[in-house]
N, C-alpha and C positions, 0 to 999 in steps of 0.2 A: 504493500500500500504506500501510496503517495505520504510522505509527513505530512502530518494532518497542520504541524506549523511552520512548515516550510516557506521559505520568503519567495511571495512573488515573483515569476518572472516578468521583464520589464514590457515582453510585448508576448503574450501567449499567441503558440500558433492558431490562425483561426484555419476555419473550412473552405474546403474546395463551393466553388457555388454547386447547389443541389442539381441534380439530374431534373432536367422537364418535368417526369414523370410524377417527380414529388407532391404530396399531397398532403396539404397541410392537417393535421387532426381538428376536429371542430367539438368534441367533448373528452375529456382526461378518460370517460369509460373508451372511449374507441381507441386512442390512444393506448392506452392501458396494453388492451386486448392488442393489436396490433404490433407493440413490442414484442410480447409475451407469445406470439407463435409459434417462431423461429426456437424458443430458449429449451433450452431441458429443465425436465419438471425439478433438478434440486436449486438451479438458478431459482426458478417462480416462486419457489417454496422459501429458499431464502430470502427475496425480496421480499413476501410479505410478511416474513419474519424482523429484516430490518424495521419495515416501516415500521411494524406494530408496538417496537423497542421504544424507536423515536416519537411513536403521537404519546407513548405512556411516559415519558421522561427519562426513559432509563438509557441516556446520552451515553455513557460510559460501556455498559452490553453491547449494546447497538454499535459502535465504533471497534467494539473487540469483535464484532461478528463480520463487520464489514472488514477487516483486518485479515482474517478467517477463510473468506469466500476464495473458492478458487478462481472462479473467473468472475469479473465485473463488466455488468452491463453498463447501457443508459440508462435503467429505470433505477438500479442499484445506487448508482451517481447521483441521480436525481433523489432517490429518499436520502442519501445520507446528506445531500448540502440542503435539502430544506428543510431535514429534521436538525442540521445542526443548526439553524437561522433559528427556527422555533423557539429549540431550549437554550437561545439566548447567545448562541456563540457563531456570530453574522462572520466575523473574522476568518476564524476556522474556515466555515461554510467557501468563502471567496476562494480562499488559497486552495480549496478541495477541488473548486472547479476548474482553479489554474492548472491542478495535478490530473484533472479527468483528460483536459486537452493532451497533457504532456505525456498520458498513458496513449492514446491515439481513440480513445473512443469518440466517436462523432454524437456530441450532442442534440438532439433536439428541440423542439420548442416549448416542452415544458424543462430539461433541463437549463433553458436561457432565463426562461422566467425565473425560473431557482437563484440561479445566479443574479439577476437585476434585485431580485430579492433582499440577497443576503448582501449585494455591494451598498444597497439605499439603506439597509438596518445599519453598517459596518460603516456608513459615510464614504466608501471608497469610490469615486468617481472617475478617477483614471480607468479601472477598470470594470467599471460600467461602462462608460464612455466603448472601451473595447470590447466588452460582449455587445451593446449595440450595432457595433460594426462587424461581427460575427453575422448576428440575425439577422443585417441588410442584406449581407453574401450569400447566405442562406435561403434569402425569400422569405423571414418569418415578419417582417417590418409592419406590415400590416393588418398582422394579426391584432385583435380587441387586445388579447390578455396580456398582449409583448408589449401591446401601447400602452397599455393603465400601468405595466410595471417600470416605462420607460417614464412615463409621465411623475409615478411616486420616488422612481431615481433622482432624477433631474430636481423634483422639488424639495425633496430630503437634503441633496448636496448643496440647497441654494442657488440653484440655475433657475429659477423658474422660466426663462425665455426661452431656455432649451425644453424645459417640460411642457409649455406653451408647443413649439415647435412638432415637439411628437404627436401631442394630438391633434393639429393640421394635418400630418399625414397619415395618420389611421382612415381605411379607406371607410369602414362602415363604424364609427362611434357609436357605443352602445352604453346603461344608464350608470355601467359600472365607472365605464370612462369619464363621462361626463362628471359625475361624484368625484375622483380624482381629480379631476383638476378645478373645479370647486372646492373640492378642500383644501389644495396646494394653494391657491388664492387669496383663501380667507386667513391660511396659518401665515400667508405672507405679507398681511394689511393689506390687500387689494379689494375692497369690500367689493364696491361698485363694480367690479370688471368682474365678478365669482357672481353677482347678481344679472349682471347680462347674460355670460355663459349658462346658468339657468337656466334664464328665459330663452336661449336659443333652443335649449333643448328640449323645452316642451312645444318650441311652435314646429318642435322635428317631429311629435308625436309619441317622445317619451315621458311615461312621469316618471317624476321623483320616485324613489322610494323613499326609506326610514334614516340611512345614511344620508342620500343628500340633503335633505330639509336638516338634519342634525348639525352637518358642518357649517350651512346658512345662519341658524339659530346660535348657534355660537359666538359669532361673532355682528350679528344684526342690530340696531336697533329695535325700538319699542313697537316702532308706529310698522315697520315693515316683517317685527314678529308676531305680532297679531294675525296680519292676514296672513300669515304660514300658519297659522293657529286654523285658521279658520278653513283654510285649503287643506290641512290635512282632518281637520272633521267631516267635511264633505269626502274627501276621493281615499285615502289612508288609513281613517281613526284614529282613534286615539288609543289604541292600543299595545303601542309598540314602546318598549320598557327604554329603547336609549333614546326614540323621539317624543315621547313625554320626559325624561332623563333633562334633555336639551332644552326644552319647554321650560321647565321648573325651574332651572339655572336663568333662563333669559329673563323672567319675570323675579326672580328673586334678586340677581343683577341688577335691576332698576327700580328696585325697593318696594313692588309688589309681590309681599309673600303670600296674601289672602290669594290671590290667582295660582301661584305656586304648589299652596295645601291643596285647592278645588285640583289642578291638575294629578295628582298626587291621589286627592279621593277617587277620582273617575275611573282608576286603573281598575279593572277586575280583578287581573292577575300580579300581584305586585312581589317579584321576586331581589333575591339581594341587592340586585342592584339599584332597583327606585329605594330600595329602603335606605340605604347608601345613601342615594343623591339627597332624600330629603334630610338625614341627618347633619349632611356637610350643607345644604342648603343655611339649619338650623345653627349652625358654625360660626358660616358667613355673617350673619344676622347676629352674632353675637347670643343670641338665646341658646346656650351651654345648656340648664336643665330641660328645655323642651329634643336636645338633641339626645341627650337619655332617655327620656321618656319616648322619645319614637323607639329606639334600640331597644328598649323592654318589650314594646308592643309588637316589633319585629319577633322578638322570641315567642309571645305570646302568642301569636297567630304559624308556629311551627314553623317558620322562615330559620333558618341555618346559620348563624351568623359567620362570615370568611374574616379572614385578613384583614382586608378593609373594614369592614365594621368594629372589629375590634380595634383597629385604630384611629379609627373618630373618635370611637366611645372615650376610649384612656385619651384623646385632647383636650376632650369635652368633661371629663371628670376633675371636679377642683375637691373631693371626699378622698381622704388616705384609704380608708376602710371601702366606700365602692370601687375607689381602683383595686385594691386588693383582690376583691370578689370578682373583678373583672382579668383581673391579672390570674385567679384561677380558674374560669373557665375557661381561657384559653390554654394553661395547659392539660386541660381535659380535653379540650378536643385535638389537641398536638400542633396549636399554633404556634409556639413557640419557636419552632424551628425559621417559621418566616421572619428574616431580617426587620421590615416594615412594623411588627409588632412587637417586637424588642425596642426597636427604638421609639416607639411611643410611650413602652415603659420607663423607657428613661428619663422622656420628661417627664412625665407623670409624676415619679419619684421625685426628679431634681426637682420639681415646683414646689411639693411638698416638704422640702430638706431634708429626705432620707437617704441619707448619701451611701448607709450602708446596701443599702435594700438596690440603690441602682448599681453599686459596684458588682453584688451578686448576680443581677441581672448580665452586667457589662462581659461579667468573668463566663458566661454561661454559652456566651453568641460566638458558634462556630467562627465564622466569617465578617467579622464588625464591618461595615461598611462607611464611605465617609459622615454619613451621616450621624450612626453611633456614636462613632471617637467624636464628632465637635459635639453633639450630644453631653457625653458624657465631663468631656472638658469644661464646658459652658457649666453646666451643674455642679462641679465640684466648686468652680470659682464664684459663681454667685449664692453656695452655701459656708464659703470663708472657709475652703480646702484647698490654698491656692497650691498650697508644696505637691499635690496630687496632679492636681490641673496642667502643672507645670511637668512631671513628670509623663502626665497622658499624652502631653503634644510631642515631647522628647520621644516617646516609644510609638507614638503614629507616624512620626516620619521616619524612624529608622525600620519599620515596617513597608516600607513603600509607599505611603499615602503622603498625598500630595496637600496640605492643611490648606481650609477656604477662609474667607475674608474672616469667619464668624471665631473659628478658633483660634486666629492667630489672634482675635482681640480676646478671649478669655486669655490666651496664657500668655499675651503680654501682660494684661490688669494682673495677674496671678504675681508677674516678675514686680512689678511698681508695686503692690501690696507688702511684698518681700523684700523688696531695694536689690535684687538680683540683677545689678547692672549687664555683669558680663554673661547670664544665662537670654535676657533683653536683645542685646546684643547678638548674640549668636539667631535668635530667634528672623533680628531684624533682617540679620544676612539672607538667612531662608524665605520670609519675605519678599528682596528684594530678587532672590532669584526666580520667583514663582510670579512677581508682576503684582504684587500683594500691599507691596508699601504703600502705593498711591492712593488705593482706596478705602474710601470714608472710615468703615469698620476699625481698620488696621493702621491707618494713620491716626486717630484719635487714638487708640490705644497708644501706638508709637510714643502720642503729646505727654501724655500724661505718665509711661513709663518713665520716659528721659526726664521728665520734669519732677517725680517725687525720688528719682534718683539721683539728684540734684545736677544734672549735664541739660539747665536752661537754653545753651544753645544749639546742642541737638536736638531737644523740642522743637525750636523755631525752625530749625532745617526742616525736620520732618514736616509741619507744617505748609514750608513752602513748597515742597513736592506734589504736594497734594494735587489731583485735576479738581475734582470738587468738593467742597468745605460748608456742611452745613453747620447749624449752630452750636451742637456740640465741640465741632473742632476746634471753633474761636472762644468758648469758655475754658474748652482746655488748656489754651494756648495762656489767657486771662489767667485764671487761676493757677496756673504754672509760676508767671511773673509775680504775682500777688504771694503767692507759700515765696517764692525768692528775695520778698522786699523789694521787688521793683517797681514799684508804684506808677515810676514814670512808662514805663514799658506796656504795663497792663493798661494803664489810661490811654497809650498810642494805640495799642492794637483795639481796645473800643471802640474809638475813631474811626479806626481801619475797616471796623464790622461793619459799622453805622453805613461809611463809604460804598463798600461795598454791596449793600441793600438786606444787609441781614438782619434782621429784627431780634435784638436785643431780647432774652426772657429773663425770669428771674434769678438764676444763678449765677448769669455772667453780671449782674448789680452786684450779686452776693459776692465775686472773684474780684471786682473793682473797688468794694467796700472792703473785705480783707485786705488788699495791699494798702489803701491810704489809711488802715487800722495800725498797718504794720511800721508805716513810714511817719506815723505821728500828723499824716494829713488832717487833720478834722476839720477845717475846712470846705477842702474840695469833698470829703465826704460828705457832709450836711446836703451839698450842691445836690450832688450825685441820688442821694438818698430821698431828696424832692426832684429831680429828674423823671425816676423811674414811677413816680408817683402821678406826677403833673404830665407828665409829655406822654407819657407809653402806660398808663393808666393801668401799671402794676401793682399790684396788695401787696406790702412789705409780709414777710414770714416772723418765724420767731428767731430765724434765724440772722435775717437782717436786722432785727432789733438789737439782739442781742450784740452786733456786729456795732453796733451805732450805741450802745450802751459801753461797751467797752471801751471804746475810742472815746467817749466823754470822759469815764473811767479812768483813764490811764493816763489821761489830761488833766485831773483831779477837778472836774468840774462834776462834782455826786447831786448838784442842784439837778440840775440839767439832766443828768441823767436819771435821776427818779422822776421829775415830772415827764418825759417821755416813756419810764415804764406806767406811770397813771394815766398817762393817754392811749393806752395802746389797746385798740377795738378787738381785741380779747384777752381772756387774764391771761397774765405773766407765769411760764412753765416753771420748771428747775433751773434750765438753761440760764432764762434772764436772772436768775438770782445769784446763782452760780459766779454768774461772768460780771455781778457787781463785786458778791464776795471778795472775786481774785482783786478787783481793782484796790477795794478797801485794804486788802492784805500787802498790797504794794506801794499802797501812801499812810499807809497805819491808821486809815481811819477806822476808831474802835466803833461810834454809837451809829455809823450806817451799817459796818460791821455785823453788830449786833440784829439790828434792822434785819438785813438781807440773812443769817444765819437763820434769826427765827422762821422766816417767812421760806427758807428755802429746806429744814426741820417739817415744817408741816406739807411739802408735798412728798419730799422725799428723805423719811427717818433715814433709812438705810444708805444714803449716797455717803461714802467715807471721805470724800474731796471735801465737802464742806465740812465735817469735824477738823481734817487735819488743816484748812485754811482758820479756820475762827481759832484755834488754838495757837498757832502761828502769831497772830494779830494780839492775841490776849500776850502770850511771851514779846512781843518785840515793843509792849507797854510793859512791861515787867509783873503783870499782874500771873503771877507763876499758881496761883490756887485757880483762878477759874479757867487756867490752863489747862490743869487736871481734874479738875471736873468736865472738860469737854472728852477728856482722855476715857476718865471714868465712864461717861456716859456712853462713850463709843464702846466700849467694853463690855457693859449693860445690855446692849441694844445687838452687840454681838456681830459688829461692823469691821471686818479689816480690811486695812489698807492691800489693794491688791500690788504686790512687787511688780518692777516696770518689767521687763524683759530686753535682753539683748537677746540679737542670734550673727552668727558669720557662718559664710558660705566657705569651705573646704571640701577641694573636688566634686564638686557641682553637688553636694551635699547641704545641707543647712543645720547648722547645731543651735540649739536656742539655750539660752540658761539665765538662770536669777541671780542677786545675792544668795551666798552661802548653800546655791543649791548641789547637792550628790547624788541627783538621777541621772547624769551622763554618766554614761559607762567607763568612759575614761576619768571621771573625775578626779580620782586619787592621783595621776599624773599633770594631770590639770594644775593641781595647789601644790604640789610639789614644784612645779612649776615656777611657782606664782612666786614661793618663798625664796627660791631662788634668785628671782628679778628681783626679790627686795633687798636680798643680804646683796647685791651688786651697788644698788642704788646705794643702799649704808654705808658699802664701801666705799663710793666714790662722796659721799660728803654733801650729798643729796640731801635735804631736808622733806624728808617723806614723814606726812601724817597721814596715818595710817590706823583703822580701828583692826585690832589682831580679829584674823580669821576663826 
């Protein structure tokens, strides 16, 4: 047998032109019959052995029996390249029929179809283009079947003027053709020009059937899906599961779902697939428990639920315990195995932040696909598992997969979380060699990697790379300068937004108020902070108060800053009390002090920030007793202070540790360590104060 992945020849030999005598087949049974005279009954018998491998899936049989045969036919040729197109390996299928020519069998015009087939599945247009020119030499050019498959070639590869072209020359068009290139039309934006071709076709005297109205409705307006509404009640019905299917989507598209339900009632026979459509219908529309509630009623009326339905349902479930329930029927009925519903478990999980539960899953899936791995990446970092997140994307590309916009931004965020400059880095290369850096997703990550790992003007590079920058990328950009105290930088790039036509929202006020907080502006903040208010008629948060509280604060204007906490059109959180707290703590003021501790006690006993700031404030007055009673009372109430955390990256590793902690494995080397740098230090006459370990 030919290698099934053997590399193309550049020009496969084509055929001699056919004898006069030749006659084209006009049904696959004549056909059939007609190969099958000539053969000996174990050829026949093994043919319909192959095919039978390939309609059942069993690829892998089917290939060891074709391997097997002693002698191969055309029919033989022909089931193995369009049973391999089938179960999904168009690729294979192409190179099989490079190998049929190079064996010397002469193909015929259903093995050409085969082949246009499997090159319009596999994208391969070179050699499409050259089985075409086989079929001319041949005589088959004209044939219906060669045309609809020359016409779904050409439009699959993006030629549509070529596929246009083929059907000019089909001598007799019939309604399969016509549907082909109606649909090559519509998936092309050509609405209008798939609407005349229609109508040519019925003033030929063909209807429609269930497909072409389907590819029409797909992409139609309102006013011109109705009267296909209405043309397939008169000549049609309404009976057909993917032209009601298409129905339900156009109306629900244009935000009549009451027509969509009615279309949907009307069905008699309503099997998985309308149950489907109306669930994702339900999707669309946002109405998640009405998209349950169809999936039960599916069950309840003995409908089977596939694949698909199980992966609406688990989109459509925001319940841990119904996804569960749903996450076991499907392995009752041995869905599991499909890709498609593994990774719906995986959101499902990660929404819910069950991170163990989706890792199980993740560990479980024969084949993860890209969709899994960003899947699974994506949910570990938006449930604060960046070190994971960061390692999934490291072991997806060293697995072959190619990461898309969406994961390169979780496990940048994952590196900026972590300050993993040079894991960042390595990521951005990959990136930059995949064509990744420039967009939105990935550039905004990039902003904001570089920027909380304090390399500001690699942010701004990245930034400038970018082709398009929506809002997020300029608050990145904003609050990058704003954590680096550049106050003057973030206020330019404001500007530049403004410039630019991008409409300012609330966090990039929030990014321009951090830096003139940070640079002592109060001022230009007030400005700014009536800007967003008066001009772009934004509602300040608690965040920006709080941001506008502390900059009075830190000014030691506490007038000022309390009469804007009693203006403020809802009550004051923790946050704003908090952030007066720190102020008082840093100009000793004891009786706002006081103020702000009580008032920041009654929302939140348990915040240990504010015992250890009012204690602070009571000691830097000398008042050393209601120092310890603030101590005491922390003690009482059973509040401790949680230890800050350091961590450092050693070989792409992360070690994290506290004061005084002995849970690193190494630690006993660690302080031994440590003791050492200090008897150096002693010895050099170093004044180290130092609390003994």
């Amino acid at each position: 047998m030919v290698a099934l992945h053997a590399k193309l020849p550049p020009t496969p030999r084509l055929l001699p032109p056919a004898p006069p005598s030749h006659a084209t087949p006009t049904t696959a049974a004549s056909a059939a019959v007609n190969a099958r005279i000539a053969e000996l009954p174990d050829v026949v018998l093994d043919c319909k052995r192959l095919d039978a491998l390939m309609k059942s899936g069993r690829l892998a049989d089917a290939l060891d029996l074709f391997d097997r045969m002693p002698r191969k036919n055309v029919v033989a040729w022909t089931s193995a390249i369009s049973g391999c197109t089938r179960n999904g390996r168009p690729e294979d299928a192409a190179a099989m029929f490079a190998g049929m020519l190079e064996s010397g069998v002469t193909p015929n015009d259903f093995a050409c179809n085969a082949a246009l087939a499997a090159c319009a599945a596999a994208g391969a247009l070179g050699l499409g283009e050259q089985v075409h020119s086989l079929a001319v030499r041949a005589g088959f050019a004209g044939d219906a079947w060669i045309g609809t498959c020359l016409i779904e070639l050409y439009a699959r590869c993006g030629s549509l003027r070529a596929a246009e072209e083929a059907f000019r020359r089909m001598e007799s068009p019939d309604v399969v053709g016509y549907t082909s290139l109606v649909s090559a039309l519509c998936r092309d934006g050509e609405f209008a020009q798939a609407v005349e071709v229609l109508c040519q076709m019925m003033r030929q005297g063909l209807q429609p059937n269930e497909h072409t109205v389907t590819s029409i409705l797909a992409a139609c307006p309102p006013v011109l899906g109705e009267q296909i509404h209405g043309y397939m009640v008169k000549a049609i019905g309404l009976q057909s599961v993917y032209a009601s299917s298409a129905l339900m989507d156009l109306y629900s598209r244009n935000g009549d779902s009451d027509m969509a339900n009615l279309v949907f009632q009307k069905l008699d026979s309503k099997n998985v697939v309308s149950w489907c459509s109306m669930m994702q219908l339900c999707v669309r529309d946002g109405r998640l428990e009405d998209a349950l509630r169809v999936f039960s009623e599916m069950i309840s009326e003995g409908v089977e639920p596939n694949e698909f339905a199980f992966s609406i349902a688990l989109g459509a479930c925001g319940s841990v315990d119904l996804g569960r329930q749903i996450h076991c029927s499907a392995i009752k009925q041995n869905l599991m195995i499909d890709v498609r519903v593994s990774n719906a478990l995986l959101s499902m999980y990660g929404r819910s932040g069950l991170a163990e539960e989706l890792g199980a899953v993740f560990d479980k899936i024969d084949s993860p696909d890209l969709v899994s791995w960003t899947a699974a990446i994506s949910a570990n970092f938006q449930n604060g598992f960046a070190e994971k997140a960061v390692a999934l994307l490291s072991k997806m590309h060293s697995q072959g997969f190619k990461p898309n916009d969406y994961a390169f931004s979780s496990g940048l965020s994952s590196c900026a979380d972590l300050a993993l400059l040079d894991q960042g880095r390595q990521f951005h290369c990959l990136a930059l060699k995949l064509g990744c850096d420039s967009k939105i997703c990935t550039g905004n990550a990039l902003i904001n990697m570089y920027s909380k790992c304090g390399q500001i003007g690699s942010a701004r590079l990245a930034f400038d790379v970018m082709n398009l920058r929506d809002v997020t990328s300029w608050n990145s950009l904003i609050h990058g300068f704003a954590q680096h105290g550049d106050a003057n930088m973030a206020v330019e790039a404001f500007n530049e937004m403004c410039s630019s036509g991008c409409k300012p929202d609330d966090s990039t006020f929030l990014g321009v108020l951090v830096g003139c907080n940070h640079a002592g502006l109060v001022k230009e903040g007030e400005t700014f902070f009536r800007l967003m208010i008066e001009r772009y008629c934004i509602m300040p948060t608690p965040s920006h108060y709080a941001c506008m509280i502390d900059m009075l604060g830190r000014n030691g204007r506490f007038d000022e800053a309390l009469g804007m906490i009693e203006k403020m059109p809802f009550e004051p959180d923790a946050l704003i009390w908090k952030t007066l707290l720190a102020s008082c703590k840093l100009h000793g003021n004891l009786d706002m002090g006081k103020l702000a501790a009580d008032k920041l006690m009654e929302l939140s006993e348990r915040d240990s920030a504010s015992y250890v700031l009012m204690s602070n404030i009571y000691a830097m007055h000398g008042e050393w007793q209601d120092a310890g009673k603030v101590r005491q009372r922390m003690d009482e109430v059973g509040v401790k202070k949680v230890a800050g955390e350091s961590w450092i990256e050693v070989k792409n590793e992360v070690h994290a540790f506290v004061a005084r902690d002995t849970s690193h494995p190494d630690s006993a080397s660690i302080y031994q360590m440590l003791v050492e740098l200090v008897d150096v230090m002693q010895d050099t006459d170093l004044d180290v104060h130092m609390q003994a370990l």
